[in-house]
Structure formats: structure tokens, C-alpha cells
mmCIF file of the C-alpha atoms, coordinates in Angstrom:
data_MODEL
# 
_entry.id   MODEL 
# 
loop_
_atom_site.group_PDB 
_atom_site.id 
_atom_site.type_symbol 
_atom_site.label_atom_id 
_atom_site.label_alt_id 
_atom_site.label_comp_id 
_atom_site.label_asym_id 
_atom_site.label_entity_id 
_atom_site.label_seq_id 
_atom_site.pdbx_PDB_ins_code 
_atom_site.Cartn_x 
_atom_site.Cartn_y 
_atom_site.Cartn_z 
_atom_site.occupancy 
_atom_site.B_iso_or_equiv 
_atom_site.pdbx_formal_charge 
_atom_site.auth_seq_id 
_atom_site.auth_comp_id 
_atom_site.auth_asym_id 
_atom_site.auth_atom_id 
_atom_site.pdbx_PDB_model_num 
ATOM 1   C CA . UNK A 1 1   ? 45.446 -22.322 15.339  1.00 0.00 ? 1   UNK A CA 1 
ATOM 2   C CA . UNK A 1 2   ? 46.740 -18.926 15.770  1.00 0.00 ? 2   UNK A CA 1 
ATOM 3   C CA . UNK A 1 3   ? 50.136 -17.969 13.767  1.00 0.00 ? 3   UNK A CA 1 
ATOM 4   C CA . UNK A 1 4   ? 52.477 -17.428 16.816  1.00 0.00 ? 4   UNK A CA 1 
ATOM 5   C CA . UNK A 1 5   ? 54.614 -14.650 14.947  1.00 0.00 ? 5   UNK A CA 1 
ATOM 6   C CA . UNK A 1 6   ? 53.960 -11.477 16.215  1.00 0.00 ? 6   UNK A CA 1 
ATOM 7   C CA . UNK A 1 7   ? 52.337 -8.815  13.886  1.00 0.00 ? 7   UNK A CA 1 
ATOM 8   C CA . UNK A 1 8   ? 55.253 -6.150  13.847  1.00 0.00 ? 8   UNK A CA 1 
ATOM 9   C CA . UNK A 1 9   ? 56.651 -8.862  11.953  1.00 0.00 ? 9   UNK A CA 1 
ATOM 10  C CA . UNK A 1 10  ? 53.695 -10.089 9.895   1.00 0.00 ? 10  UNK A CA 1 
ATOM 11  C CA . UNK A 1 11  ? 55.683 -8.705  6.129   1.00 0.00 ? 11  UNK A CA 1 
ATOM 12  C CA . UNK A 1 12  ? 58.618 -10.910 7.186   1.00 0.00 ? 12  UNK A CA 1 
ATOM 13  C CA . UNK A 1 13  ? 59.408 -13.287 4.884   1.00 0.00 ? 13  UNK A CA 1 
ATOM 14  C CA . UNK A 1 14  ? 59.498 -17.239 6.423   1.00 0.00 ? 14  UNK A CA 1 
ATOM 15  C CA . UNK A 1 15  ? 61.495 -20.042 5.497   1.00 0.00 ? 15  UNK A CA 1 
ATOM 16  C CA . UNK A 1 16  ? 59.777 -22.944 4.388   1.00 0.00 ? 16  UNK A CA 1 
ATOM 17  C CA . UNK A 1 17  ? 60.974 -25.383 7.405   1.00 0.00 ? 17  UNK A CA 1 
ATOM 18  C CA . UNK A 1 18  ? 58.912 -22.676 9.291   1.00 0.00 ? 18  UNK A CA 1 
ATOM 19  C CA . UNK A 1 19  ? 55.867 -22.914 6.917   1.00 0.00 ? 19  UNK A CA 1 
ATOM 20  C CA . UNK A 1 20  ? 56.090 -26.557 6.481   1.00 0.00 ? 20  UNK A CA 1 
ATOM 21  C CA . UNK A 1 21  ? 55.747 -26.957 10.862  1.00 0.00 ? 21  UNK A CA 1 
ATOM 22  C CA . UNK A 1 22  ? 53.076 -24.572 11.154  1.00 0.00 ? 22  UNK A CA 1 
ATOM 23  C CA . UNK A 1 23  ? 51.164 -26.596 8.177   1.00 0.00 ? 23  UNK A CA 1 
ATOM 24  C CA . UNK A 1 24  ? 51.604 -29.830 9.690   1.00 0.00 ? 24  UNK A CA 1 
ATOM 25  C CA . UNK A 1 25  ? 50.629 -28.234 12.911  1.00 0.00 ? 25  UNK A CA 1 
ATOM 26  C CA . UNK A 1 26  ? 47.378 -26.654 11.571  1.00 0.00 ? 26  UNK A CA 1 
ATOM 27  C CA . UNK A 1 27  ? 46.533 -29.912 9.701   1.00 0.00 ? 27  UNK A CA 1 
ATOM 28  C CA . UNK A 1 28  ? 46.621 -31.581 13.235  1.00 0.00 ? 28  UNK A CA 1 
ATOM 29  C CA . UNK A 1 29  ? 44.479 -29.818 14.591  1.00 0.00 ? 29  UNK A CA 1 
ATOM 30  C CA . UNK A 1 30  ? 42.124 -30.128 11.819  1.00 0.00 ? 30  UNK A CA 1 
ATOM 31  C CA . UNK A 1 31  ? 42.760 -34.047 11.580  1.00 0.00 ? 31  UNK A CA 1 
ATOM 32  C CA . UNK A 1 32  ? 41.854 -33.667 15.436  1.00 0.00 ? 32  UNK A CA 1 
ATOM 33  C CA . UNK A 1 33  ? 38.391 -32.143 14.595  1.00 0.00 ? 33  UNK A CA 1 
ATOM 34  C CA . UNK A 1 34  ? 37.855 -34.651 12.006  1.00 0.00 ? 34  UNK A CA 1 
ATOM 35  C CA . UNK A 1 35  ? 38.720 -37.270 13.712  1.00 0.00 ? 35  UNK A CA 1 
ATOM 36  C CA . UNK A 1 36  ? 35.891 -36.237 16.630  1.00 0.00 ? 36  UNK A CA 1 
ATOM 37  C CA . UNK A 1 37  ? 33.566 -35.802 13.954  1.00 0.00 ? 37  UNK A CA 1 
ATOM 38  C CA . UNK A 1 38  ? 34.164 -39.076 13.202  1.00 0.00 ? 38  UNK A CA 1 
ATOM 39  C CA . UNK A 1 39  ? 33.767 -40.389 16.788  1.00 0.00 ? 39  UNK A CA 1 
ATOM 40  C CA . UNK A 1 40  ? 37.411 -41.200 16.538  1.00 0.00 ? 40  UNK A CA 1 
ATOM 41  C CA . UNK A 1 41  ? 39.315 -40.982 19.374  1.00 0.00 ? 41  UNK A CA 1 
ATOM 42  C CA . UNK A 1 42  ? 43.034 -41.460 18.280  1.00 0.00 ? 42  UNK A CA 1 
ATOM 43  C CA . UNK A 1 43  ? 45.968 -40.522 20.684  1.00 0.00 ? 43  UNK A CA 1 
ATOM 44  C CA . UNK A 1 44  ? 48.272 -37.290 19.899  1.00 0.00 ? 44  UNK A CA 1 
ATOM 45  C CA . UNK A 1 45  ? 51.183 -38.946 19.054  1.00 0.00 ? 45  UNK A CA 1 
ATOM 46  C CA . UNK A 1 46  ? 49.310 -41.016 16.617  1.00 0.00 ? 46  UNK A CA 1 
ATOM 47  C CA . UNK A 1 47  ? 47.247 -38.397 15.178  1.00 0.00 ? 47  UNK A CA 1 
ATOM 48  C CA . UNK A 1 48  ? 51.125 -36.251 13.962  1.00 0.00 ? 48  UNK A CA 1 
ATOM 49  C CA . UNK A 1 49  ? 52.055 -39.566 13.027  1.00 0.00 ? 49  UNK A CA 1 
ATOM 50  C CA . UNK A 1 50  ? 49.333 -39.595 10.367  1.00 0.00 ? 50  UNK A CA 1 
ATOM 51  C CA . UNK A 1 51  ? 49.236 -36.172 9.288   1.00 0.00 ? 51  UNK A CA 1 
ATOM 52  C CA . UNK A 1 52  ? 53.113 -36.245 8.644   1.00 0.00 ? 52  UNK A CA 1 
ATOM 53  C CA . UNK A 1 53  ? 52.305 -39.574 6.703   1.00 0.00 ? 53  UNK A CA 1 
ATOM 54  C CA . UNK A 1 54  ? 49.373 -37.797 4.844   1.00 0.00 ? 54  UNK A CA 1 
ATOM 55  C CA . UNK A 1 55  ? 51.054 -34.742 4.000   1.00 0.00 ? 55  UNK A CA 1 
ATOM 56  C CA . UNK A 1 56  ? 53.559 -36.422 2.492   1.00 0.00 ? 56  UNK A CA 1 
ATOM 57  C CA . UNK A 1 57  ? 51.427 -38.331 0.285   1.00 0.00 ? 57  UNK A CA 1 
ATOM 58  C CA . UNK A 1 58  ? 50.172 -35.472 -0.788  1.00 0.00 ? 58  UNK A CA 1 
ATOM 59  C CA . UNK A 1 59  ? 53.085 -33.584 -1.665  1.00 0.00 ? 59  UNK A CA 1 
ATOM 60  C CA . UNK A 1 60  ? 53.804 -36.595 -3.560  1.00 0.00 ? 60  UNK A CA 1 
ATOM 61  C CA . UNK A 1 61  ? 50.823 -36.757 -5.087  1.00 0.00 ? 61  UNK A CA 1 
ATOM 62  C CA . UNK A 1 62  ? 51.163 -33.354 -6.280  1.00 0.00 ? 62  UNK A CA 1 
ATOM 63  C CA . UNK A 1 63  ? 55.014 -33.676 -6.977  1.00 0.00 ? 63  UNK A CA 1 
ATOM 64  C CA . UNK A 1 64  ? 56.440 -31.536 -4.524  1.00 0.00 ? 64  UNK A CA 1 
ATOM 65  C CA . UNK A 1 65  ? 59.142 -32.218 -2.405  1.00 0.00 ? 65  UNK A CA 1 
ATOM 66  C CA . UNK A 1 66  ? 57.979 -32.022 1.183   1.00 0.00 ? 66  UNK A CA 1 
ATOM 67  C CA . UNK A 1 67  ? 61.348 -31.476 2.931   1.00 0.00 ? 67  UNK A CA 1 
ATOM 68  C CA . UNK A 1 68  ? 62.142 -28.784 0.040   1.00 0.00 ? 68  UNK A CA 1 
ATOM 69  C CA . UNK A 1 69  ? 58.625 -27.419 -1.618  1.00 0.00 ? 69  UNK A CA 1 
ATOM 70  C CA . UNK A 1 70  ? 58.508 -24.295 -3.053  1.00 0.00 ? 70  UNK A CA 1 
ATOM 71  C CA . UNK A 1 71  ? 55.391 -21.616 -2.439  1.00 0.00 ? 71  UNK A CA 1 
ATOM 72  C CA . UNK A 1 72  ? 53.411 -22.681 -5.421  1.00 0.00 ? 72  UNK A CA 1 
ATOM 73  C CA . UNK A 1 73  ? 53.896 -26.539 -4.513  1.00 0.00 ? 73  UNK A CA 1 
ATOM 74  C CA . UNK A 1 74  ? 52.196 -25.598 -1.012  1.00 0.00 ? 74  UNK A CA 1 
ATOM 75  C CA . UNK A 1 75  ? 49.357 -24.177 -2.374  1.00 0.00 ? 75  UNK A CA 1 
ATOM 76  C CA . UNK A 1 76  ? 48.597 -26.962 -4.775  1.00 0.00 ? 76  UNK A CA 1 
ATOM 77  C CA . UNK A 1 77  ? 48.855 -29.679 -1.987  1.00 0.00 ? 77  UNK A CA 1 
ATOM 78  C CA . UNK A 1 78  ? 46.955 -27.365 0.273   1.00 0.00 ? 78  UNK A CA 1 
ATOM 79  C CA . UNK A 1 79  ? 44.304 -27.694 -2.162  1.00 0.00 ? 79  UNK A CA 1 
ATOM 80  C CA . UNK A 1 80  ? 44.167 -31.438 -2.672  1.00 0.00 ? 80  UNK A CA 1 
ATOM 81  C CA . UNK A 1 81  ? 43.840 -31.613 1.088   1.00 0.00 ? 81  UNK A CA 1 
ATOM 82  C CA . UNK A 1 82  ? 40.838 -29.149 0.496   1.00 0.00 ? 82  UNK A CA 1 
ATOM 83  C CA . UNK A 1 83  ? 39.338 -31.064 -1.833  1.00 0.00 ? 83  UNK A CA 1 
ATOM 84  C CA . UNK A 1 84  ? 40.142 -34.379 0.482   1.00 0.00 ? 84  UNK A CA 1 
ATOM 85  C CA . UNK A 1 85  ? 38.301 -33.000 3.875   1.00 0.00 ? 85  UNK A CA 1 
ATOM 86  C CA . UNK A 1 86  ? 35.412 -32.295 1.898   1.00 0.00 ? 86  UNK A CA 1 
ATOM 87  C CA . UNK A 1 87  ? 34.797 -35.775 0.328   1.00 0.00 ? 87  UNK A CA 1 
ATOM 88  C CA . UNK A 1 88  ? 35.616 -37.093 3.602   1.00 0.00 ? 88  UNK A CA 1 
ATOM 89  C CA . UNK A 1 89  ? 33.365 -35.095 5.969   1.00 0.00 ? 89  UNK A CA 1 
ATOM 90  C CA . UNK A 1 90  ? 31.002 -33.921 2.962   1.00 0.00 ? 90  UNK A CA 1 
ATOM 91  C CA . UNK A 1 91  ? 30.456 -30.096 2.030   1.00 0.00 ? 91  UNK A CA 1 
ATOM 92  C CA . UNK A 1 92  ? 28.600 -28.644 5.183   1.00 0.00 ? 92  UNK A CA 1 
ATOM 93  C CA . UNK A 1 93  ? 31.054 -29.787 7.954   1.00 0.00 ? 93  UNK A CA 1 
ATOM 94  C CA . UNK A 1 94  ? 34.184 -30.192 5.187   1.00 0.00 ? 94  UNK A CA 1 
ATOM 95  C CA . UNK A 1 95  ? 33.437 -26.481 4.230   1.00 0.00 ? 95  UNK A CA 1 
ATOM 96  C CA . UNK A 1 96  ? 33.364 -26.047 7.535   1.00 0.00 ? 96  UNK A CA 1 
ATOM 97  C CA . UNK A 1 97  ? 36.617 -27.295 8.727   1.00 0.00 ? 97  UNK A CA 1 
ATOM 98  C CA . UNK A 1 98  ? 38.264 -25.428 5.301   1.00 0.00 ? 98  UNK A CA 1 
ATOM 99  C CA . UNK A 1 99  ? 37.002 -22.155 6.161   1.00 0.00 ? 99  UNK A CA 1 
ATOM 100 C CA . UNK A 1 100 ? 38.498 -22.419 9.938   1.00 0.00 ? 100 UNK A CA 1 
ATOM 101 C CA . UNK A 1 101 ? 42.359 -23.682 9.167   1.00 0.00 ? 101 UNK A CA 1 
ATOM 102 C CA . UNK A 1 102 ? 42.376 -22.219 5.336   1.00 0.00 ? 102 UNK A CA 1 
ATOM 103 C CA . UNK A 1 103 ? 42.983 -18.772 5.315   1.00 0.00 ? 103 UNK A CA 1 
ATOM 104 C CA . UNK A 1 104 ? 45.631 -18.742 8.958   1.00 0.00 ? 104 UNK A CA 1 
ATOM 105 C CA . UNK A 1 105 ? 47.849 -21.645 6.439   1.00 0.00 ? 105 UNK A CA 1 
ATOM 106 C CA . UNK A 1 106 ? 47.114 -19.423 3.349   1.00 0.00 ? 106 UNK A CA 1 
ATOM 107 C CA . UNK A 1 107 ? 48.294 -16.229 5.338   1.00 0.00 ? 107 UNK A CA 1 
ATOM 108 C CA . UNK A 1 108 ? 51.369 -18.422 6.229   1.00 0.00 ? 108 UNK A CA 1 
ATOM 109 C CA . UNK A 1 109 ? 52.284 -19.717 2.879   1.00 0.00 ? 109 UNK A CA 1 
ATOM 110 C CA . UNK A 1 110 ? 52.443 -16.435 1.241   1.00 0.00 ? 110 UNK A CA 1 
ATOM 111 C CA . UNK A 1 111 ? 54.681 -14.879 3.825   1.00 0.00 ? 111 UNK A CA 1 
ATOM 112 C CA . UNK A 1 112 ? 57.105 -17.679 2.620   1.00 0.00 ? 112 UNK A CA 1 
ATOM 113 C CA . UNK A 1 113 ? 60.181 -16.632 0.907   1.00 0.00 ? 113 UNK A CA 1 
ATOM 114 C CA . UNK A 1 114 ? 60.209 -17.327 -2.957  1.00 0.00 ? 114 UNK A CA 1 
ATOM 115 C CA . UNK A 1 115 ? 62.372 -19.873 -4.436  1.00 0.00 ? 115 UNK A CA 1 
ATOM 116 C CA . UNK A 1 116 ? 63.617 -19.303 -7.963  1.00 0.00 ? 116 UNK A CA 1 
ATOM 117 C CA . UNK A 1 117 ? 62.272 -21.830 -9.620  1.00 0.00 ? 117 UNK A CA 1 
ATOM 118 C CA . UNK A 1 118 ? 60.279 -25.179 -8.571  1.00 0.00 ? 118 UNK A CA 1 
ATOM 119 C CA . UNK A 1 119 ? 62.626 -28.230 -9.283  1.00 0.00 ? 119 UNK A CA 1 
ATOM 120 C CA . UNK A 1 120 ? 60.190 -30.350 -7.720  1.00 0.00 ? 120 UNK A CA 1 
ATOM 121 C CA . UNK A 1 121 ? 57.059 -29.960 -9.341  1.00 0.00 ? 121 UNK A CA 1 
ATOM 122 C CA . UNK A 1 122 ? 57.304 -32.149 -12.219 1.00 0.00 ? 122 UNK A CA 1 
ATOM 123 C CA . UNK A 1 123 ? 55.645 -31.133 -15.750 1.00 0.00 ? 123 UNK A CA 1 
# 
């Protein structure tokens, strides 16, 4: 998945409605590939249906609001989901997967404007 923004603008800070789509999008796709690797075939609809549902237990998982998350709360869910494609597909092909969609939602996440403080990540 290829960051749409063009790269005159790549130092331009994002809002996180903008990082939060193009995460759920890139976590699609991956789900996609997974799901293949799985011999899963699962419709599209479905397939956003899940992630969405996913992501959000994630967030939660992590304590970070997903309608709301700040720049550090991505990265920690971002690396439970990591740590959750790898257990699932094992290392080769979970490493895999990681090393394609990683690094363009990394890239992503640290354009994101910082918030002030994180009032949903819970001590």
C-alpha cells in the first residue's frame, strides 16, 4: 500500500483521522494476504469489517482511544499487531508480512501531528 500523499508534501504534518484510515487501510490489505495464506477466502466487505473490529480491540487492549489516539498510542498498538501476525502466520511468513506494511504505517504515524499529552493511555 503506497501512501497516496504526494512527496512535496511528505514533512506535512497529518491529522490522526487521516492516519487512523490509512492504518486500517494498510491492515486490510495485510489481513487480505493473511487471509490467502490461510486459504481463506473472505469477501471485502467482510474482511474491513474485521480489521475495524480488530483494531479496535487492540487499541483497547493497549488503552488507546481509537477514534482519538495519540502518536505514541499508535505505535504501541502497531506493535501488538506485530507481535499478533507473527504468532499467527509464524516468524518466516509473519516477518514477512511485517516487513512489507511496517515501515509505509510507521512513515505515516510519525508524520502525525503531536497531541499534548495522551489522556487515553492509561498508567
Amino acid at each position: 500500500m503506497e501512501d497516496k500523499i504526494n512527496n512535496s508534501s511528505e514533512s506535512k504534518k497529518l491529522d490522526k483521522d487521516y492516519v487512523v484510515n490509512h492504518l486500517v487501510s494498510c491492515f486490510t490489505n495485510a489481513n487480505k494476504e493473511m487471509s490467502d495464506a490461510l486459504n481463506e477466502k473472505v469477501p471485502d466487505d467482510e474482511l474491513n469489517a474485521r480489521v475495524k473490529i480488530y483494531l479496535g480491540d487492540v487499541f483497547r487492549k493497549c488503552n488507546v482511544d481509537f477514534k482519538n489516539p495519540t502518536k505514541g498510542g499508535i505505535k504501541k498498538a502497531m506493535e501488538e499487531c506485530k507481535s499478533n501476525i507473527i504468532n499467527t502466520l509464524g516468524e518466516e511468513r509473519g516477518t514477512e508480512l511485517v516487513n512489507k506494511y511496517y515501515p509505509e504505517m510507521d512513515s505515516v504515524v510519525e508524520r502525525m501531528k503531536d497531541n499534548d499529552s495522551d489522556p487515553e493511555e492509561k498508567e
